[in-house]
N, C-alpha and C positions, 0 to 999 in steps of 0.2 A: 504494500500500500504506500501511496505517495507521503509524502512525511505533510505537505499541508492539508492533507483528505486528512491523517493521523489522529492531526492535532485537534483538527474540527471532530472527529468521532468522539474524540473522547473527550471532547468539551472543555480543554483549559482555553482555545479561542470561540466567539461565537458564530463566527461566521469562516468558513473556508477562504474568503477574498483577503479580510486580516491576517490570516494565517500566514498566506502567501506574501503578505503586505512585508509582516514582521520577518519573513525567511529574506526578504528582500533587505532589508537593511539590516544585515547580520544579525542577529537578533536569539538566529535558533541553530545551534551548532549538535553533531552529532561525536562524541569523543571529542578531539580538539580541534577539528576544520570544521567550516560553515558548511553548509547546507545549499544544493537550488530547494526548491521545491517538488521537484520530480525526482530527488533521492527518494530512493526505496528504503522503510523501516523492515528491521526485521529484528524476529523474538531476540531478546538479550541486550538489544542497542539501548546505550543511555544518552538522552536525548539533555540537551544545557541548553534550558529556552530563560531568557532577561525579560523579566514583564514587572512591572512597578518596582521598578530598580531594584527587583535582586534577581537571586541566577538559578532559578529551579533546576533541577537534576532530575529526571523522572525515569525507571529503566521501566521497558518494553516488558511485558510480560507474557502476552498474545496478544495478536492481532484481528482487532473485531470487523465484523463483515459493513458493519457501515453503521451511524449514528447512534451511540447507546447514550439508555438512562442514566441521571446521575448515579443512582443507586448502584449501578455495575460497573462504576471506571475502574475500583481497585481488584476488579479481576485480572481485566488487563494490562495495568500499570501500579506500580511501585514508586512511592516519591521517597526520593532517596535527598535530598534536598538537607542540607546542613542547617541546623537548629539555629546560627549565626546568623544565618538569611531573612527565619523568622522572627526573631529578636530585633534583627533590624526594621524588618518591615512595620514592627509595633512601634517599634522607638517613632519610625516617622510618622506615625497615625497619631500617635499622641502629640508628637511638637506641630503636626497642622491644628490642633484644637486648641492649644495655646494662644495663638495668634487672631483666632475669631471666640470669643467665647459668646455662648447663644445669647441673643437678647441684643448686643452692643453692634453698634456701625451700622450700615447700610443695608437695610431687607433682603431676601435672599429670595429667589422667584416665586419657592415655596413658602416663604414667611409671608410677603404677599397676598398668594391665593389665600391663605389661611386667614388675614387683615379681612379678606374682601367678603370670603366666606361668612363670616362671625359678623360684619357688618349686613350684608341681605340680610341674616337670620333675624339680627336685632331688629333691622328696620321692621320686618313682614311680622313678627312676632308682636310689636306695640306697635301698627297703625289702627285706628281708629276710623273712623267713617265721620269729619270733620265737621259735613253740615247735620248730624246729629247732636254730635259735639256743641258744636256754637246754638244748632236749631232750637232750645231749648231755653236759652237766655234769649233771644232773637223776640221769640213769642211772649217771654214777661215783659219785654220796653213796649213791644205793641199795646198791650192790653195797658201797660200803665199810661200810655197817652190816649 
């Protein structure tokens, strides 16, 4: 199987045309040389694909006939991936959350929707039917003149 069909089978990209994207600018090496994307995987290969700046390792373990569930990738694959890498990737999840803490600076497309939502709800929840409202005072000034 071609290593971009691979990579999309077993879902660490989502789409085959990424897959191919990332094989394109080195990105996804098979042992220590790069990749096209029409290298062929076969059982045993450990595949060094860079995706949110670290260096996954993943070995081949069979090869599936075409797009599996989540639930079944680690039939096929072993992440053999250094603990350092995960480590890393927390460290930087947590220094972006540093830098915006929720609630401060500029709305966020989803705080927005959220603004706008909460605002319909309010409005449609307390209108009133106005000339009820006022119709009522209306008719005592009549009658008192």
């Amino acid at each position: 199987m071609r290593i971009d069909k691979f990579l999309w089978s077993i879902r660490f990209y989502k789409t085959r045309s990424i897959a191919a994207e990332e094989i394109k600018k080195n990105r996804v090496s098979i042992g220590e040389s790069t990749v096209k994307s029409s290298k062929e995987v076969k059982e045993g290969d450990v595949i060094k694909v860079r995706k949110n700046q670290i260096d996954y390792k993943i070995k081949v373990i069979q090869i599936p006939k075409s797009r599996i569930g989540a639930k079944l990738v680690p039939l096929h694959i072993k992440d053999v991936t250094d603990k350092e890498q995960y480590e890393l990737l927390k460290l930087r999840k947590m220094s972006q959350d540093y830098y915006r803490i929720k609630g401060e600076g500029r709305p966020t497309k989803k705080d927005r929707r959220d603004m706008d939502e909460y605002v319909e709800n309010d409005i449609t929840s307390d209108f009133t039917d106005w000339d009820d409202f006022f119709g009522e005072s209306d008719e005592a000034e009549e009658e008192e003149l």
